[in-house]
N, C-alpha and C positions, 0 to 999 in steps of 0.2 A: 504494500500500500504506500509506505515510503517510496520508493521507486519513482510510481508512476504519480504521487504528488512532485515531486521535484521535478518529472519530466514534464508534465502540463504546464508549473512554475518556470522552467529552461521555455518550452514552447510560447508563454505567454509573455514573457520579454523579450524575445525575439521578435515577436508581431506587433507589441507594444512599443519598440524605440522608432518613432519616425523618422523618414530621412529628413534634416533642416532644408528647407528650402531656401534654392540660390538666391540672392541678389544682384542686380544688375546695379551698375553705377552711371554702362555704356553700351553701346550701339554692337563697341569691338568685340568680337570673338566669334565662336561657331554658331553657324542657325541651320536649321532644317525645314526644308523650303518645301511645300507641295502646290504644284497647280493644277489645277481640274480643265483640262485642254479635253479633245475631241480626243477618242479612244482611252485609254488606262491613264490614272492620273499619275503624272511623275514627279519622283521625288528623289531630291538629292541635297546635298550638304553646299552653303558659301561659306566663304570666310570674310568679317568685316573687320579692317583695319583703319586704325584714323592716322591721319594723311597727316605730312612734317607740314606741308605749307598752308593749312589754315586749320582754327579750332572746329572749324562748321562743315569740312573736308571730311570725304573717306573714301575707300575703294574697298569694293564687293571682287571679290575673287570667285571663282565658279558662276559669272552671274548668266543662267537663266541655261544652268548644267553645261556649258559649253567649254570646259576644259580649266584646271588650274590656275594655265598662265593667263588666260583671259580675263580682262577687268574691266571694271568701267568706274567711274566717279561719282559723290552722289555731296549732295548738301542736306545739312541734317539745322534744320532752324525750328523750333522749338519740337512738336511731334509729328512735323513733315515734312518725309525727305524727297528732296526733286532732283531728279534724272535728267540734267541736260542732254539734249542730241549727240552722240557718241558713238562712234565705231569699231568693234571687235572682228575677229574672227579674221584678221590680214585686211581690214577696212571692208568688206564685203557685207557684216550683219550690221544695219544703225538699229541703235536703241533711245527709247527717250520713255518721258513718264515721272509717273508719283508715288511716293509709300506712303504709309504714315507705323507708327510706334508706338506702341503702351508706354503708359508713365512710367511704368514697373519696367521697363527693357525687355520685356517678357517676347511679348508676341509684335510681329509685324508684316503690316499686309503689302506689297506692293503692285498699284497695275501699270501696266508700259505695253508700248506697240514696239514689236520688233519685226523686222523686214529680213530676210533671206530671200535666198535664191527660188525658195519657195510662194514667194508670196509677201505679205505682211499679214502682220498676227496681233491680236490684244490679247494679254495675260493677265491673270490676278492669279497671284503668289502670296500663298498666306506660309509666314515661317515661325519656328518656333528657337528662342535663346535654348543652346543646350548648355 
């Protein structure tokens, strides 16, 4: 009977200790990005870095899944960020558009039309701070 109290007590703080919930202070770091485009929604990883030459600067790395080293710029003024006209992909893809940002750093949605060789497209990317 000892046994299986101590085991319930072992099992009952182990479900019992929550993880702390993160805080964000910024924009920078990993997000997990999903869009709900025409077929299977895709979903993948940016990375947000703030940029040496202004406070209101930054660049999205992976933006809109298209590889790594591909970037684009964005301005971040109070909880909306705007996506100037911008070219990835060897100048071939323009992107342009808006986000916006939780108070909390948490969640952020962005939509933008981006053009390829396919066409042009509108997106809305809802991502989440990991």
């Amino acid at each position: 009977m000892k046994n299986i109290l101590g085991l319930l007590l072992i099992i009952f703080m182990l479900f019992a200790c929550e993880e702390e919930a993160k805080e964000y202070l910024s924009i920078s770091g990993q997000w997990r990005c999903e869009e709900n485009t025409t077929g299977l929604p895709k979903v993948y990883t940016i990375d947000i870095e703030k940029s040496t030459s202004s406070d209101h600067r930054y660049v999205i790395y992976n933006f809109n899944n298209e590889g790594q080293d591909e970037k684009i710029y964005l301005l971040l003024r109070n909880d909306t960020l705007f996506i100037d006209t911008q070219f990835i992909g060897s100048g071939t893809v323009s992107v342009q558009g808006l986000g916006f940002v939780s108070a909390d750093k948490k969640n952020m949605r962005l939509e933008y039309d981006i053009t390829k060789s396919t066409g042009p497209r509108s997106i809305l990317s809802t991502c989440t701070h990991q």
